[in-house]
C-alpha positions in Angstrom: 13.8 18.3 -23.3 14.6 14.8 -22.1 15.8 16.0 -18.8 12.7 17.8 -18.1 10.8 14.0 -19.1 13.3 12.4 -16.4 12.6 14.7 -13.7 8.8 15.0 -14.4 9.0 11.1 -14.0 11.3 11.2 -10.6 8.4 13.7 -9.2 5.4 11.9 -10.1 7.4 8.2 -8.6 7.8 10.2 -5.6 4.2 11.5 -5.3 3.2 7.9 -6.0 5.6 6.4 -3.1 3.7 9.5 -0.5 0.4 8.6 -1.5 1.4 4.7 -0.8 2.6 6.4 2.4 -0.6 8.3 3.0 -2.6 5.4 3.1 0.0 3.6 5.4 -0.8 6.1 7.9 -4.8 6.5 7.7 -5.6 3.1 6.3 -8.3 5.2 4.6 -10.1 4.0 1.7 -10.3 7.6 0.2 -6.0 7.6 0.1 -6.0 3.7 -1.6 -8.2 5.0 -4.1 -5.8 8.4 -4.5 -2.5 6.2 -4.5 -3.9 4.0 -7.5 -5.4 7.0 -9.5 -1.2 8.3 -9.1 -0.4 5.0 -9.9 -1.9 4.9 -12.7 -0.7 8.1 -13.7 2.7 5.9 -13.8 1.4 3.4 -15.7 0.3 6.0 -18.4 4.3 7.4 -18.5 4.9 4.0 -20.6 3.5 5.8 -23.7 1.2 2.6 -24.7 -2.4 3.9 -25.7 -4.2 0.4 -24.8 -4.3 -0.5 -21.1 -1.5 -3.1 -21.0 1.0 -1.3 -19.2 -0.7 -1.8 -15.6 2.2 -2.6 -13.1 1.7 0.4 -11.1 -1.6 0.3 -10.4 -1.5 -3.9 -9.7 1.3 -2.7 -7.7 -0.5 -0.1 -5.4 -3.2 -3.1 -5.2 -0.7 -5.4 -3.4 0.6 -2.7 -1.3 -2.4 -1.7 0.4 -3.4 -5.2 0.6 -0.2 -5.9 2.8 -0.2 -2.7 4.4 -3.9 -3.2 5.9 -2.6 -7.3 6.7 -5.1 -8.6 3.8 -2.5 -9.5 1.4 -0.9 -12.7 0.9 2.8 -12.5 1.8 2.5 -9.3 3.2 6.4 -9.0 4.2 7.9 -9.9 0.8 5.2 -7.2 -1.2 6.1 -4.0 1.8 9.9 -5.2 1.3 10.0 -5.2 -2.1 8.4 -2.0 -1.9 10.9 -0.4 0.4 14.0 -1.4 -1.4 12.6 0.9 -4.1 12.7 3.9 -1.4 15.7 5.8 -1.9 15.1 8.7 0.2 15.9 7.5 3.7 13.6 9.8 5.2 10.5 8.7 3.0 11.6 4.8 3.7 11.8 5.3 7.0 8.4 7.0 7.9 7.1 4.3 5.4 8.5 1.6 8.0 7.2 3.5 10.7 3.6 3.4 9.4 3.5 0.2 8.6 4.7 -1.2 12.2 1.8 -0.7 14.0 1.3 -4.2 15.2 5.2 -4.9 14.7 8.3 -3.7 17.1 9.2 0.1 15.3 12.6 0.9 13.6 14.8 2.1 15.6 16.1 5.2 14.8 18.1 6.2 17.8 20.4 4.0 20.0 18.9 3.7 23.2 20.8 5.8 25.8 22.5 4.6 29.2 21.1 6.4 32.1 23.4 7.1 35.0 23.5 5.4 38.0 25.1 5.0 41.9 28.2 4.3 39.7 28.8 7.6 38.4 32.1 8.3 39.6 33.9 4.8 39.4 36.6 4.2 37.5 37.7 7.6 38.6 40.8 8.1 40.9 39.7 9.7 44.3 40.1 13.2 45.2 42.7 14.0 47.7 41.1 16.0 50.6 43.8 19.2 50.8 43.4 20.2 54.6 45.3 22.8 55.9 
């Protein structure tokens, strides 16, 4: 039974990271409010009846504070944030969405076009006349 509890948690941290996602990409105010009803969906996982247990949802807060460049230390709150992100997909369309203003990740080496110098460093052909 405990291993269903564990992966019913892993799913619902995982819906919680793609709504924070969400929101990165529309900035709408519709996804904020979805990503902190999920969040506090987390919260509830604690098992405490009273409202204490609130980290998720103050959380969420501070992310889409950063994430729409309201929050104060913006870098430090998404960074935190992303060091949670295991799946290196998920993390990296989160870095993506949140570089709008900024330079985005790179995600494939840039690739040398050729040029006039196609052929040096290559011996030259012998011309075979007959």
């Amino acid at each position: 039974m405990r291993e269903n509890a564990a992966e019913q948690e892993s799913k619902l941290l995982c819906a919680w990271q793609l709504a924070v996602l969400r929101f990165a990409v529309t900035l709408d105010d519709d996804d904020r409010m979805h990503a902190l009803g999920v969040a506090g969906e987390v919260d509830r996982l604690g098992g405490t009846a009273d409202d204490a247990f609130h980290f998720f949802r103050r959380t969420t807060a501070e992310l889409c504070a950063a994430i729409s460049g309201r929050g104060v230390d913006q870098d430090a709150v998404i960074g935190r944030f992303l060091a949670q992100i295991d799946n290196v997909r998920l993390k990296r369309a989160v870095e993506a969405a949140i570089a709008r203003d900024r330079m985005p990740p790179k995600l494939v080496a840039s690739r040398v076009k050729p040029g006039n110098d196609l052929w040096r460093g290559l011996p030259p052909r012998r011309a075979t006349g007959t």
